[in-house]
C-alpha positions in Angstrom: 1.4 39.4 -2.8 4.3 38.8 -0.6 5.8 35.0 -0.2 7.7 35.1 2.2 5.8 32.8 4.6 7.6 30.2 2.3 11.1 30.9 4.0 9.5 31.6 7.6 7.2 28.6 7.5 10.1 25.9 5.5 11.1 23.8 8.1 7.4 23.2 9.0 6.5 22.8 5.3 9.4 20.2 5.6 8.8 18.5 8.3 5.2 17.7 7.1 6.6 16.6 4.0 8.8 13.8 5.8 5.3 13.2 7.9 3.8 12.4 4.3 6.4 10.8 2.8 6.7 8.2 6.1 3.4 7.7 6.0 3.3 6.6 2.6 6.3 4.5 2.9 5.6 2.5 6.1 1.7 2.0 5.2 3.1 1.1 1.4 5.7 -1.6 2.7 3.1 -3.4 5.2 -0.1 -2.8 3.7 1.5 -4.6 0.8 2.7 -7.5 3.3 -0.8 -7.7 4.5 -2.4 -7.5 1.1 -0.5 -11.0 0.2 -2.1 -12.6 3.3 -5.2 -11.4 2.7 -4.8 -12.3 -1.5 -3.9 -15.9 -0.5 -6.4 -15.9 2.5 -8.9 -15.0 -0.3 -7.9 -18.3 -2.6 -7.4 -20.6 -0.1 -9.5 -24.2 0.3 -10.2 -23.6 3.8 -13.7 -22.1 3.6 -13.7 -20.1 7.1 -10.2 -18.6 6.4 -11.8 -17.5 2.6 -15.0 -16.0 4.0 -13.1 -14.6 7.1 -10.7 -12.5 4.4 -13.8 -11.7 2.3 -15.6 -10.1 5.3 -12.4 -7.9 6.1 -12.2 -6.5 2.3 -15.6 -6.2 2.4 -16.1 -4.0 5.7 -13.1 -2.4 5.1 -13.4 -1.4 1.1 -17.6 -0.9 2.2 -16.7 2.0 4.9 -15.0 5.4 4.2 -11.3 5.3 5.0 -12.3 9.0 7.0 -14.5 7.0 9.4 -12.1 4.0 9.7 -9.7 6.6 11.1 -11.9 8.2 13.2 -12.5 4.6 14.9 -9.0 4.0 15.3 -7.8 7.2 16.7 -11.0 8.2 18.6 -12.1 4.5 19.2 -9.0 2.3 20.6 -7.5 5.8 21.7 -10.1 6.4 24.1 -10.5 2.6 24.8 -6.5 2.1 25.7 -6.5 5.6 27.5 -8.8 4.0 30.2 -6.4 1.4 31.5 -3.9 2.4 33.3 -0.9 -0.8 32.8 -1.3 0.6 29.4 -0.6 4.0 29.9 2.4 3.5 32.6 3.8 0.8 29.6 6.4 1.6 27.4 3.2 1.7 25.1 1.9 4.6 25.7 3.7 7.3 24.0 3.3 5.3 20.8 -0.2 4.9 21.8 -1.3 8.3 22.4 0.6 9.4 18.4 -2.0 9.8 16.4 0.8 8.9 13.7 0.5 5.5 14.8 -3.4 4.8 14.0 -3.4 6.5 10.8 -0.8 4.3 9.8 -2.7 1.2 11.0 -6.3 2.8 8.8 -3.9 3.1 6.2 -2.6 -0.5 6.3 -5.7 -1.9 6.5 -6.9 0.2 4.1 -4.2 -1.1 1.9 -4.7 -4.4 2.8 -8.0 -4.9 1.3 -8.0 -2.8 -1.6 -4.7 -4.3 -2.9 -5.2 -7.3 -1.7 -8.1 -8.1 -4.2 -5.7 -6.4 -6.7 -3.5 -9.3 -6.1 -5.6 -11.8 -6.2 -6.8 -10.7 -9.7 -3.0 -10.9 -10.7 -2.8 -14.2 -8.9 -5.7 -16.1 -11.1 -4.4 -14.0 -14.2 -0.9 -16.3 -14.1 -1.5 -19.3 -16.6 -1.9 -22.5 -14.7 0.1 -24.8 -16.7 3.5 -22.1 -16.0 2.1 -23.2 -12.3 2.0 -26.8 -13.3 5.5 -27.1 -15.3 7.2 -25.7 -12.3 5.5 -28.5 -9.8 6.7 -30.9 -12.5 10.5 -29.6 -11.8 9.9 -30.4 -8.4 8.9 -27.6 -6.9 6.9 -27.7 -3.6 4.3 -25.1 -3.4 6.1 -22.7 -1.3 8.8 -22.3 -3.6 6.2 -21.9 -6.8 5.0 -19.1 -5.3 8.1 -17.5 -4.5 9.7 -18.1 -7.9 7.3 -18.2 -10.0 3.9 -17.4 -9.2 4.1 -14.1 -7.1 7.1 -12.3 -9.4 4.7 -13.3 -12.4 1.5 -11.6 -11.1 3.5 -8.6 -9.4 4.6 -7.9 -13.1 1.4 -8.0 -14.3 0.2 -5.7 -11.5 2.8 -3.0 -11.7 0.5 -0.3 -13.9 -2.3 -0.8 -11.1 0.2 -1.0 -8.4 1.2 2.5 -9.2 -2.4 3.9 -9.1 -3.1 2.4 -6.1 0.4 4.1 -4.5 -1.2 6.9 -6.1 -4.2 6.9 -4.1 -2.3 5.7 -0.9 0.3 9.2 -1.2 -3.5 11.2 -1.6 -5.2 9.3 1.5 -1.9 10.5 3.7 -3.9 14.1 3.5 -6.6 12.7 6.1 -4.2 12.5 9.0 -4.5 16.1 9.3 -8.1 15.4 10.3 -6.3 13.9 13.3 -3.8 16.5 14.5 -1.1 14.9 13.1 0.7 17.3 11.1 1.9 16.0 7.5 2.2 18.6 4.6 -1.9 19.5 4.2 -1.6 19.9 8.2 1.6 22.2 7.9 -0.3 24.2 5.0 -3.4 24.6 7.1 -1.2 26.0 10.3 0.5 28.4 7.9 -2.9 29.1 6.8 -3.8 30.0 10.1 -1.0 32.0 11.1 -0.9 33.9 8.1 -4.1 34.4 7.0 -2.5 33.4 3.2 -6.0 31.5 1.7 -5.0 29.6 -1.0 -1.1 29.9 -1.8 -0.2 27.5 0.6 -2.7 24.7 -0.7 -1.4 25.6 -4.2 2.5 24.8 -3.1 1.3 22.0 -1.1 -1.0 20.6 -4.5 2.4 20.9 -6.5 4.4 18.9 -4.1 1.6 15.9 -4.1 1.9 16.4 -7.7 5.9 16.2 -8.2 5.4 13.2 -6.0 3.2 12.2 -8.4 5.0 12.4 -11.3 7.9 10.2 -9.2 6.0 7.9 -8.4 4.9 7.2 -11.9 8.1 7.6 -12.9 9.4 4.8 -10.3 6.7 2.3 -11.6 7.3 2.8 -15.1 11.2 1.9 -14.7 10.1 -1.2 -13.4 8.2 -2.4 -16.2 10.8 -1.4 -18.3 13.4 -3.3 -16.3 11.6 -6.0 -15.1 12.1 -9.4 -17.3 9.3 -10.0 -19.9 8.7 -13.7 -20.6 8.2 -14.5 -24.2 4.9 -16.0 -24.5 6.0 -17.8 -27.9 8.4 -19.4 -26.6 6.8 -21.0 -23.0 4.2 -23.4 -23.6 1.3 -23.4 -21.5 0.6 -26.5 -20.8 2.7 -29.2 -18.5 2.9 -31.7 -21.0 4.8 -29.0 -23.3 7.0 -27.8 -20.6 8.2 -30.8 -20.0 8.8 -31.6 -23.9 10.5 -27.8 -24.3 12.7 -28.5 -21.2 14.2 -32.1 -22.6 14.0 -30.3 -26.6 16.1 -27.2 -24.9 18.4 -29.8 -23.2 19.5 -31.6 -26.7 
């Protein structure tokens, strides 16, 4: 068995993997912006804004990610495709990528899933560490800033990583849409040289290196991210405020 489609085919295996590896990033950095909207969307006192966010995780998280690409891509494509100030805008050659929808599925995608993730973390935070800091005069932007979000983030790092797990495995679908990440590259060198399964094996140990990065990321985190000693915070705001004036003596 001869490999040396690997040197003939490496800058395409290469490319896809920067395909994959943008992919993961971009979708990671915003579906993670828009999983905090939709976390505190979810939690919020204003009932149309909290069953307005549960109808999004719930269609989204209800539906397979597969077809929520095929809407984007073969749905707004089309739709924007028709009009013709869109496709004599500046626009249109981001429009017409199919890079660009997978990576709004992808956010979306995102969105939801982690944003119930976060939500979870968000409730899991003891309320009187919530109350303390409001009795240090804290408004309620700056609690959650300092205090609420790091708090629940820390608890959520393990399922963070699984979920940027999943994320780096859902990349694989844009090959479904012509866009060529490392599965697409693989299945063109499949093509071309008639090789079965090599190339899915190589492309299997790359998602798996990855893997093991990724992990490995997460895990340095935890172990460098400040633990708060739950012996030595009280819970309540009554015994904050009598630790904060015994620590001041």
């Amino acid at each position: 068995m001869s490999d040396h489609w690997i040197f003939s085919y490496a800058s395409l295996l290469l490319r896809g993997l920067g395909t994959t590896l943008s992919l993961l990033l971009v979708s990671a950095v915003l579906g993670f912006a828009l999983a905090l909207l939709v976390a505190l969307a979810r939690m919020s006192r204003n009932l149309f804004v909290a069953k307005a966010s549960l109808a999004f995780t719930s269609v989204i998280r209800g539906t397979p990610l597969l077809v929520q690409i095929y809407t984007c891509y073969y749905g707004l494509g089309s739709l924007f495709a028709t009009y013709p100030p869109i496709r004599s805008s500046f626009l249109w050659p981001y429009l017409r990528d199919g890079y660009w929808y997978i990576v709004l599925a992808l956010v979306l995608s995102v969105g939801a899933y982690v944003g119930e993730v976060v939500r979870g973390g968000l409730k899991a935070v003891p309320r009187g560490e919530l109350e303390a800091a409001a009795a240090f005069g804290m408004h309620r932007r700056l609690v959650l800033y300092r205090v609420w979000l790091p708090r629940a983030i820390r608890l959520l790092l393990p399922t963070l990583a699984g979920e940027t797990v999943l994320l780096l495995k859902s990349t694989a679908l844009a090959s479904t849409i012509a866009v060529v990440d490392l599965l697409g590259a693989a299945n063109v060198v499949r093509a071309q040289t008639f090789q079965v399964y090599q190339p899915l094996l190589l492309v299997a140990a790359i998602y798996v290196c990855l893997t093991f990065i990724i992990e490995g990321c997460f895990n340095l985190l935890e172990r460098t991210a400040p633990v708060r000693r739950e012996s030595a915070a009280p819970r309540s705001r009554a015994g904050w405020v009598f630790w904060r004036r015994k620590a001041k003596v």
